[in-house]
N, C-alpha and C positions, 0 to 999 in steps of 0.2 A: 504494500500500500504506500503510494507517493504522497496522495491528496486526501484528507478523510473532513465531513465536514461534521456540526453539531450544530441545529436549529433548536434555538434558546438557549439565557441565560442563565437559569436557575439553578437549583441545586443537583438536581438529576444531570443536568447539562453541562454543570461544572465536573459529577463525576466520571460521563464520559470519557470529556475532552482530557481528564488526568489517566484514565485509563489508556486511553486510546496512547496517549506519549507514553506510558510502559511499554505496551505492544509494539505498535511503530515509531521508536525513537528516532528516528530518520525523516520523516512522515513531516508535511507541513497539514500544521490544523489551523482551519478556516469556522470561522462562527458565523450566526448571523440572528439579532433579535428573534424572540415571536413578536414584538410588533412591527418593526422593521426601524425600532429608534436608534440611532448610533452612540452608544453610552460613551461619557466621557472618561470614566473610570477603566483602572487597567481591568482586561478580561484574563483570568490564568491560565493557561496554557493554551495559549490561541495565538497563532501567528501571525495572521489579519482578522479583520472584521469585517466583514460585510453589509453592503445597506438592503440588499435582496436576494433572495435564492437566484432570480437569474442571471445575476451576476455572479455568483456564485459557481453555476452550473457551466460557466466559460472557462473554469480552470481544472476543468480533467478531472473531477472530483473523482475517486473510484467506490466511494460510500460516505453514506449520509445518514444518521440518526437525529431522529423526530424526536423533539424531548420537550418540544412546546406543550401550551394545553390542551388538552383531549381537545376541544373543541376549533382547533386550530390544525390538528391531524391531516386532514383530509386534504386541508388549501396547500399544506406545506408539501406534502407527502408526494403529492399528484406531478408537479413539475419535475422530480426527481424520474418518479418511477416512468415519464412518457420521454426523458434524456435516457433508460436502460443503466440507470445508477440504482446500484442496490439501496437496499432500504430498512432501516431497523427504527421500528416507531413503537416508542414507549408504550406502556399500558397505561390508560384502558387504550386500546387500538383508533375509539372514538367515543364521543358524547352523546351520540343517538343510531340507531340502525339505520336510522335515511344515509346519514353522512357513509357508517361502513358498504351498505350497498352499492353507495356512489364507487367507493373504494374500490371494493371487488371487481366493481366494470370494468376500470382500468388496467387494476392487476391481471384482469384474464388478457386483456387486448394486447398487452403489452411484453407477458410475460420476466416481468423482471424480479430477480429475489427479493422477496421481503420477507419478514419476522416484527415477529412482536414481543415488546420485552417483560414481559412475566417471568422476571430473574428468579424467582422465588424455587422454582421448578429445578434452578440449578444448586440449590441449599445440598447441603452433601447427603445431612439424613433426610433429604424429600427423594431423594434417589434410595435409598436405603429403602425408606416407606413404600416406591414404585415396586420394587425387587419382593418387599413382605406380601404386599397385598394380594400379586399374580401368584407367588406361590402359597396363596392360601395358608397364610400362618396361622389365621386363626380360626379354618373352617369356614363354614357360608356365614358369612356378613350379615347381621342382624340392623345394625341402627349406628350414627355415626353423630357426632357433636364434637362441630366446629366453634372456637370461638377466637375473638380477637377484641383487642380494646385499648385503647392508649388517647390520654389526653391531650389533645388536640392542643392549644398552649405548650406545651412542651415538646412540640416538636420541632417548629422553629424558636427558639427561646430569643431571638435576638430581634422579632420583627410578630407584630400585631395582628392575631391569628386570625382576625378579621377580616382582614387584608389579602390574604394567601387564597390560592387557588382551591385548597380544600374547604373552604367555607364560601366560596362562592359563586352559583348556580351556572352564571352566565359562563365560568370559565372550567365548568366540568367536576363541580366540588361535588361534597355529598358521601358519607359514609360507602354509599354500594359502588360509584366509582373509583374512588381510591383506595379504597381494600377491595378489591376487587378481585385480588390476589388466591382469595381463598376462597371463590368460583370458578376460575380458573384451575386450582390447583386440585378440586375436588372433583371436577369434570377430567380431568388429565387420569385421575385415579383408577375413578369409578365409570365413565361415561358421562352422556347427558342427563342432566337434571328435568325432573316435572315440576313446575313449582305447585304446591296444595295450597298453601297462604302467606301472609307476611302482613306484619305490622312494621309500618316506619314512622317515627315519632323526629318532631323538633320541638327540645327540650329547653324550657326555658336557664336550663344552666349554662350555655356557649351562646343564646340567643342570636342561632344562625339561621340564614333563610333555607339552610338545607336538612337533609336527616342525618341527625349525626346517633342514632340510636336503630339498629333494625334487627328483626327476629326475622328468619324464611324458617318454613317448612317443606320440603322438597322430598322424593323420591326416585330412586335410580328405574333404570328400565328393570331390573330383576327385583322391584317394589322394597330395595332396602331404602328406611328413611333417614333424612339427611334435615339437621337442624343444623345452622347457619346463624350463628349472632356476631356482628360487627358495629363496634363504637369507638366515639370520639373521645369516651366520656372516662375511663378508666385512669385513675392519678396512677399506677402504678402498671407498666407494661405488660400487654399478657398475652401470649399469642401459641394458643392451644387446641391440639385434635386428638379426638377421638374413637379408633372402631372396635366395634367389639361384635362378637362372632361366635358362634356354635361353641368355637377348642378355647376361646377367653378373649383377650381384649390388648389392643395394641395400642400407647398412648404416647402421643408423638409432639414435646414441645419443642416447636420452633426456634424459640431463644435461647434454650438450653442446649439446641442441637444435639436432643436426645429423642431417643424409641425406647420405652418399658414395656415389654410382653409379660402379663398378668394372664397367670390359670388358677385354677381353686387352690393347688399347691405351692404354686412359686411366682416369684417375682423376677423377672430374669432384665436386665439391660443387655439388647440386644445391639444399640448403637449410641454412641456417646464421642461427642470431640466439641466440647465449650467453645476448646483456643483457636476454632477454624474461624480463619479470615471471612466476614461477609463480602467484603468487595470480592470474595473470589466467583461469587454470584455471577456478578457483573462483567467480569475477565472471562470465564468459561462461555456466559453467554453470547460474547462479542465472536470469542472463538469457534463456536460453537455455527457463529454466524457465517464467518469467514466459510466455513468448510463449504456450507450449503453454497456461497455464491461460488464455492470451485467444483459445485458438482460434485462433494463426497456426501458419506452418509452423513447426518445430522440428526440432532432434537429439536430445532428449531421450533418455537412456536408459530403457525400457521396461520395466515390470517380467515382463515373460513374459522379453527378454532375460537380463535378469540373475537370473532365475528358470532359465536353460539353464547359468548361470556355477553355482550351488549344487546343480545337479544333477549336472553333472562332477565337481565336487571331493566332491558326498558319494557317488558311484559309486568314485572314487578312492581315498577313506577304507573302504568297504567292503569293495574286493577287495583293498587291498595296506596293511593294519597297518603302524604304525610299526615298526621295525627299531631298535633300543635298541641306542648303538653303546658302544666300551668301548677304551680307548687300549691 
């Protein structure tokens, strides 16, 4: 890679653009707004700035990753993918099915790689957890509980959580799109999702115009059920699954980067590594990317996949409105 480029400035954009200088230290990296403003401030690891993708797209780029807001996917994504410059466009892939279907049209006409970055998939024990599940660790599959939660405030600690893209409609916020992660990763698992119900609540404690609190109720196609809770709201990070099955029960936290398989007798840790690097998410995924655009095998996230993640949650959003809650 000579040329690699990163649309937006943010935090996910920043971690690219540092990534990407590990990988191709030789490599010039080119940025360019999601709005198209030319910041005065240094940008880090960026070797020009750009005022627009197609000025951009006149320097050879040989890949390009979307890291703007969902809602900005589609405008950004499209002029790369109709120059046959690959394309790696962050999750959610988009803000609405109208926008991914547009997507899709393109991608078939044009055929060029893309991916979607649902890094989460490349966690070391989410590959472990792939490996348990097909070989039946624990029998036929009964019922499964997801959960995830972390206060929204404390994720950017240094900027007005008001402000940010997660708490704000027009720019793709909203509990089910930004944890999204773990729709995705559940459907990767087990298949597609049915959804049976859902509550989504905006709570008067973040007083955001989005849902920062949701419960799903879902079932797999072989009718195992899948309960799904994701919030903004939790002071304390928590980010936990669990299936449990005929032979016992596999319980797989994410931050701890651990699997405990539980039978009526034992308690077994089946996989455990705290000290693994999360940016390694990140790295395997870019690499992971690379292969697909030279034609080897890959895991690539797919965009029909995560084209089935934006059809749930906007099915989700359609039959069950936010609930406006009130102390």
């Amino acid at each position: 890679m000579n040329n690699v480029a990163v649309i937006g400035l943010g935090n996910i954009a920043s971690r690219h653009r540092r990534n990407l200088r590990v990988l191709f230290p030789d490599a010039k990296i080119y940025a360019v707004s999601a709005s198209g403003r030319v910041p005065t401030e240094n940008i880090s690891d960026c070797d020009k700035l750009f005022a627009s993708i197609d000025e951009l797209i006149l320097e050879n780029v040989q890949l390009a990753i979307i890291a703007s807001p969902a809602p900005f996917h589609t405008h950004h994504a499209i002029p790369f993918i109709k120059a046959y410059i690959p394309v790696l466009i962050e999750k959610p892939v988009t803000s609405t099915l109208e926008e991914a279907k547009e997507l899709q049209q393109i991608a078939e006409k044009y055929s060029t790689p893309i991916a979607v970055g649902y890094c989460l998939r490349y966690l070391s024990s989410a590959q472990a957890m792939k490996e348990l599940i097909e070989a039946q660790q624990i029998g036929t599959l009964s019922y499964v509980n997801i959960e995830i939660g972390q206060y929204l405030p404390d994720w950017r600690p240094n900027k007005d959580y008001r402000n940010c893209v997660s708490a704000n409609s027009k720019l793709g916020g909203g509990a089910l799109l930004e944890l999204s992660h773990e729709i995705d990763y559940v459907q990767w698992l087990l298949g597609p999702l049915h959804l049976q119900h859902a509550i989504l609540q905006c709570s008067e404690q973040l007083s955001l115009e989005v849902e920062d609190n949701v419960n799903i109720l879902a079932t797999t196609s072989n009718n195992t059920i899948v309960n799904i809770h994701l919030d903004f709201l939790q002071r304390k990070a928590y980010r936990y699954c669990r299936f449990v099955g005929t032979s016992g029960s596999l319980e797989w936290d994410l931050i701890k980067n651990e699997i405990i398989f539980t039978t009526k007798n034992q308690v077994t840790t089946l996989y455990s590594d705290p000290e693994w690097d999360k940016n390694n998410m990140y790295l395997e995924m870019l690499l992971d990317f690379i292969e697909k655009i030279n034609g080897k095998k890959n895991q690539s996230i797919t965009l029909s996949e995560s084209i089935e993640t934006i059809e749930f949650i906007e099915n989700i959003k359609k039959t069950y409105p936010p609930i406006i809650t009130s102390k």
